[in-house]
N, C-alpha and C positions, 0 to 999 in steps of 0.2 A: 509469491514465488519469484526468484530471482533468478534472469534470462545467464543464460551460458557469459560467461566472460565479463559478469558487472559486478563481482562481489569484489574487486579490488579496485575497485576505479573511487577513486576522491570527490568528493563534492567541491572542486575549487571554484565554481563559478556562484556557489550559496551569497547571496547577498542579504546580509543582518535586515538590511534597512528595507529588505522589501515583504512586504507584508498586507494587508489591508486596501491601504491607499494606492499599494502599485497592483492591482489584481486586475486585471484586463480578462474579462470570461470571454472562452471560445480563443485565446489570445494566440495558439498552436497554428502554424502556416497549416493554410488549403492543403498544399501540394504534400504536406505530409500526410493526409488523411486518404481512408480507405478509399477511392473514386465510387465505389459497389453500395457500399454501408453510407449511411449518416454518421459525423463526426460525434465523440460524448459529447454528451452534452454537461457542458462545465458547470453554468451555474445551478440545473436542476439537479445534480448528482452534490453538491453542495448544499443546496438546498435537505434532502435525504440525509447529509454527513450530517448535521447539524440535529435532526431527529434522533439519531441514532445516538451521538455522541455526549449529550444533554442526558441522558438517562444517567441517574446514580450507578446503579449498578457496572454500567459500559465504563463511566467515567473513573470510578474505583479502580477496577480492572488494567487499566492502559494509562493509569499513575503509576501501580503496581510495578505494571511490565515494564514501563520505563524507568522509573527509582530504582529497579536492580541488573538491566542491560546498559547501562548511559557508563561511560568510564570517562577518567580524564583523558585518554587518548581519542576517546571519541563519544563524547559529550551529544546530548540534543540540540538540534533544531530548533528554532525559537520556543526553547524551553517545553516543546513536546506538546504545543498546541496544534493540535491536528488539523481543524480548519485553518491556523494560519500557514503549518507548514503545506496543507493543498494547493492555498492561497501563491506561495513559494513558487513552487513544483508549477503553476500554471500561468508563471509569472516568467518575462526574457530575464534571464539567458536561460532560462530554464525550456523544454521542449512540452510539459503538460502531457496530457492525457490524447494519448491516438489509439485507433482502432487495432486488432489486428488484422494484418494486411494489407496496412498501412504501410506506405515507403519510411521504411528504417524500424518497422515491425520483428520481430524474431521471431522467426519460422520454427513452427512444430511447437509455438507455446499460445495458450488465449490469454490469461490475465499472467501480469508480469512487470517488474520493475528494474531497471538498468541506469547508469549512468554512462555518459560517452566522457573520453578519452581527455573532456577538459572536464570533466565532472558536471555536466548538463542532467539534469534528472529527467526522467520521462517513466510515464503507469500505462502500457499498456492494456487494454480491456478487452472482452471479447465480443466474439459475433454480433454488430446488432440486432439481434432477433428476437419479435417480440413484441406484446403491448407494451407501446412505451412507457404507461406507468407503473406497469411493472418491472421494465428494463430498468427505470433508474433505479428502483430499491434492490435490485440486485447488483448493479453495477456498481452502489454504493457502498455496498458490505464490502463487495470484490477489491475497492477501491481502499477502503479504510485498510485490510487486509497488508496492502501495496505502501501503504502512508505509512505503517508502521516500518516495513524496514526502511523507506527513505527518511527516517525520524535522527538517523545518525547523521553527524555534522560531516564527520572527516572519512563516513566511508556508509554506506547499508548494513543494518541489522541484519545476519545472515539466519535462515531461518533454523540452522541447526541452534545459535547459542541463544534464539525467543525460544528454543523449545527447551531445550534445559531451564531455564529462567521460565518460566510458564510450570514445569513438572516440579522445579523448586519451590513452588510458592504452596502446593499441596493444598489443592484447593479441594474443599468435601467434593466428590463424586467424580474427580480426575483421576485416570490410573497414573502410576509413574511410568515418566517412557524409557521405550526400552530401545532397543540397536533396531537399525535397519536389518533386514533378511540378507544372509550370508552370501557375497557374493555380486551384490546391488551395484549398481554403477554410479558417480557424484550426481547424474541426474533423479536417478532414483533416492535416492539417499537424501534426497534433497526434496522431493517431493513426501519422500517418509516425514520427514520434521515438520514439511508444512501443512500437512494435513491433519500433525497431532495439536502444533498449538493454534492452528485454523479453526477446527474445532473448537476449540474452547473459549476462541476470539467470537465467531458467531454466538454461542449460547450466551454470553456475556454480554453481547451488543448485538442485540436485535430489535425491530420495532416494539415499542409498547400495544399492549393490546388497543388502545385508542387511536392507534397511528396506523396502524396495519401489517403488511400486507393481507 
């Protein structure tokens, strides 16, 4: 889901060269995090991403979606490697992963993705509430969710055209989408898309039975 006012903001601060070796886990200032909640937790929800992502099936899937949303206008992220564009996203200049209700959080949303104004990325997440080993395999789905629209270099995948692109791919057992309900607001309307190729991101990438939950 993408926060009111971040679907036109530019990734201008993305640095190619960071990757791997610049990954600083937990690397998000204190002061931005929720004071109430425990901050994500970076490396174990990467940890998760890696379970998840490592499956054929997940991994087919979010080749798929990226081979036909990527444009030359706006190209992927280190080539649409999801742990490494995490890795990015939780890397300076970048802001990482904060709670909501977190200082620089947006109000009235749980999981959510935005860039600020120099193109800083930041994945907000929800509530900490929870067994935490349950938390992270949800936070990590929620998360991946978030990494695909930050997968565009010069701007967020918006989730109305992953949903077209997702209904184009006609995958057995997907309906094809159809309009939002008459009348809908851009929030709605926006939440209508992400909840049809949401859908179909979960059923594709989920734990294997040997992994759990």
């Amino acid at each position: 889901m993408i926060g009111d006012g971040a679907a036109a903001l530019g990734f201008a601060s993305y640095n190619p060269q960071a990757g791997a070796g610049n990954f600083v886990p937990g690397a998000q200032s204190p002061a931005r995090q929720n004071p109430v909640q425990p901050p994500p937790d970076v490396p174990g929800i990467r940890t998760e991403l890696k379970k998840i992502v490592i499956e054929p099936k997940c991994a087919d899937f979010i080749k798929e979606l990226f081979r036909l949303v990527k444009s030359e206008g706006n190209p992927l992220v280190a080539d649409g490697d999801i742990l490494k564009i995490y890795e990015i996203i939780n890397s300076p200049p970048n802001v990482g992963l904060i709670r909501a209700g977190a200082l620089g959080s947006i109000p009235g949303y749980g999981t959510a993705t935005f860039r600020d104004q120099k193109g800083a990325a930041t994945i907000q997440v929800g509530p900490g509430i929870g067994v935490p080993s349950i938390l992270l395999k949800i936070e990590a789905q929620s998360v991946l969710h978030e990494l695909i629209h930050q997968a565009g270099k010069e701007r967020v995948y918006l989730d109305e055209e992953l949903a077209k692109v997702v209904s184009g791919i006609r995958l057995p057992g997907v309906s094809v989408l159809g309009s939002p309900p008459e009348g809908s607001t851009q929030k709605q309307k926006d939440y209508f898309y992400s909840n049809y190729w949401g859908a179909v991101l979960k059923d594709k990438c989920k734990y294997s039975r040997r992994q759990g939950p």
